[in-house]
C-alpha positions as CSV (number, residue, x, y, z in Angstrom):
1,X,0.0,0.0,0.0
2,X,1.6,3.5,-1.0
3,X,1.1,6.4,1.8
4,X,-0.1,9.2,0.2
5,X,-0.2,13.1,1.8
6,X,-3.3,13.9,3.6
7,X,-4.7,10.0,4.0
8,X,-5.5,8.7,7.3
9,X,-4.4,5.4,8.4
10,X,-4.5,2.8,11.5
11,X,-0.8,2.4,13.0
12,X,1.0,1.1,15.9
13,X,3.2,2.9,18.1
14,X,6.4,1.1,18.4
15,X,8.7,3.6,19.7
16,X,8.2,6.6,22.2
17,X,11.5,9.7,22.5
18,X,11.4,13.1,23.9
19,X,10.3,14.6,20.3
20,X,7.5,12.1,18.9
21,X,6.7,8.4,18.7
22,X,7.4,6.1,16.0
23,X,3.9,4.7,14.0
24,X,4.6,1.8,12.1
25,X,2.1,2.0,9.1
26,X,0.5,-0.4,7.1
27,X,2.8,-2.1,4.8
28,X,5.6,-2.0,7.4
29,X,7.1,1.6,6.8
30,X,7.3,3.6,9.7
31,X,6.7,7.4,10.1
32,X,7.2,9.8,13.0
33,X,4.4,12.1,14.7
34,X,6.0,14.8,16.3
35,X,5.0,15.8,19.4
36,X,3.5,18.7,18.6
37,X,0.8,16.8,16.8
38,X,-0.1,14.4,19.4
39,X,-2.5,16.4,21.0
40,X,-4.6,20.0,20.6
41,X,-2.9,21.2,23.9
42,X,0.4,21.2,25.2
43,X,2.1,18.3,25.5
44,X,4.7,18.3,28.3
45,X,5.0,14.2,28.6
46,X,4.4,12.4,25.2
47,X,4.2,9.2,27.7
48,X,0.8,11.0,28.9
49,X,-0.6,10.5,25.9
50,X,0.8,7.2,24.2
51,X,2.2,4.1,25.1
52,X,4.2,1.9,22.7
53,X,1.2,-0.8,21.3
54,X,-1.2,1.5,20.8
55,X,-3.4,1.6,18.1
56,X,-3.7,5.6,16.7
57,X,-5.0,6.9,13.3
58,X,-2.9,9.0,11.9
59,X,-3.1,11.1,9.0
60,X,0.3,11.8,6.8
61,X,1.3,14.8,6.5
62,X,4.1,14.6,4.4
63,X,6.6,11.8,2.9
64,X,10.0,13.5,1.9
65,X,12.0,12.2,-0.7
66,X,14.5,10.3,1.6
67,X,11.3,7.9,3.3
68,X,10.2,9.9,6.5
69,X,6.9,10.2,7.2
70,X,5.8,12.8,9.1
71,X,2.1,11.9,10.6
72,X,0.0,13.6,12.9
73,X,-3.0,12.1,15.2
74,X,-4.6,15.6,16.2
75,X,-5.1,16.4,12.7
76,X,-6.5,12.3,12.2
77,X,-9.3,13.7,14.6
78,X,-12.9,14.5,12.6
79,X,-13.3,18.2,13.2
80,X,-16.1,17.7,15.6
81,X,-14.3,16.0,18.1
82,X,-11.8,18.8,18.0
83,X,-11.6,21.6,20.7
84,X,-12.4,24.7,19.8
85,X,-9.8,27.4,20.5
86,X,-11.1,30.7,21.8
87,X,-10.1,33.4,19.4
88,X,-8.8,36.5,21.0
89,X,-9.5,40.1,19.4
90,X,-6.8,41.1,17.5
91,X,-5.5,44.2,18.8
92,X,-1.9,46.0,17.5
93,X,-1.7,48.6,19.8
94,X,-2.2,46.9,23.2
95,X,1.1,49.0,25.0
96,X,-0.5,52.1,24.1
97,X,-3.8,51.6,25.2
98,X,-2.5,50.6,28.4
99,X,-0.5,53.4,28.4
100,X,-3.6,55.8,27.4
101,X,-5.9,54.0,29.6
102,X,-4.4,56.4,33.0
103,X,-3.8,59.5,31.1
104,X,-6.2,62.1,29.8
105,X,-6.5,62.6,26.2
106,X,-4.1,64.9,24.8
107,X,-4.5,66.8,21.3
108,X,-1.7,67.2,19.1
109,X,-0.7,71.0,20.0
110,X,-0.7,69.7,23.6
111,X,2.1,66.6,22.6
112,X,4.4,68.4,20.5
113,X,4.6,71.3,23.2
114,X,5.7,68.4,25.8
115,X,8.1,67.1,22.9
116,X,9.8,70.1,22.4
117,X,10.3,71.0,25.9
118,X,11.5,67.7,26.6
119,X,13.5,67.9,23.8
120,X,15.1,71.3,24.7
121,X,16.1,70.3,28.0
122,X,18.3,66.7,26.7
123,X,19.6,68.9,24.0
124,X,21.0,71.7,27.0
125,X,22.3,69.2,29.2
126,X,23.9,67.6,26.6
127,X,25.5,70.4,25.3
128,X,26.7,71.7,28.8
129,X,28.5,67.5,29.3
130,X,30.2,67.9,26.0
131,X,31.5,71.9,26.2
132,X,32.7,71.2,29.2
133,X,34.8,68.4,27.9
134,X,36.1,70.2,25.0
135,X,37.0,73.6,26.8
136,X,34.1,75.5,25.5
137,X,32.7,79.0,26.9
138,X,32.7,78.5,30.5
139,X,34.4,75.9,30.7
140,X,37.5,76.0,33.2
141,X,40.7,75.8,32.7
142,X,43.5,74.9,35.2
């Protein structure tokens, strides 16, 4: 039987490691599902979730020219049986509204005021550090 991408087939798992477990398929190949597809959630412990014997349905996911297999048993699962994940409202600018939430609203005359004064007083102490490290007006001399 040739594995195809994106079939689902019955295999056994015959081998467990840190990273995945190893299905052998029908027809005696073997493929590897990672463990990032072992489950919808995290998985810490693949030994949670598997034991070597067991019977899973993958589904194949890809099969690279040099033979590996790369399966998956969380994509195997019919879409009902799969947990929804909450979807969170997509928001770009989260720092500033936090940021804006305990400040008033300022307009834009009101901003580039604050700027410029904030801007004029790095630009003077700056220039007083650096004259009075090049002997500028002022500066003393011993």
């Amino acid at each position: 039987m040739s594995i195809e991408v994106g079939s689902k087939v019955q295999g056994k798992v015959t081998g467990i490691t840190n990273f995945g477990a190893f299905v052998e398929l029908p027809g005696g190949s073997t493929g590897l599902v990672h463990i990032s597809e072992v489950a919808d959630n995290y998985v810490k412990d693949i030994n949670e979730h598997l034991k070597v014997g067991d019977e899973v349905e993958v589904k194949v996911m890809n099969v690279e020219a040099d033979g590996k297999i790369g399966l998956s048993i969380r994509k195997a699962k019919p879409q009902a049986e799969r947990p929804e994940r909450p979807q969170r409202p997509r928001n770009n600018n989260r720092s500033n509204d936090r940021n804006n939430n305990h400040r008033p609203k300022e307009d834009f005359e009101s901003k580039m005021a604050r700027f410029l004064k904030d801007s004029d007083e790095r630009l003077a102490t700056l220039k007083r550090a650096t004259e009075s490290k090049r002997g500028g007006r002022g500066a003393r001399r011993g």
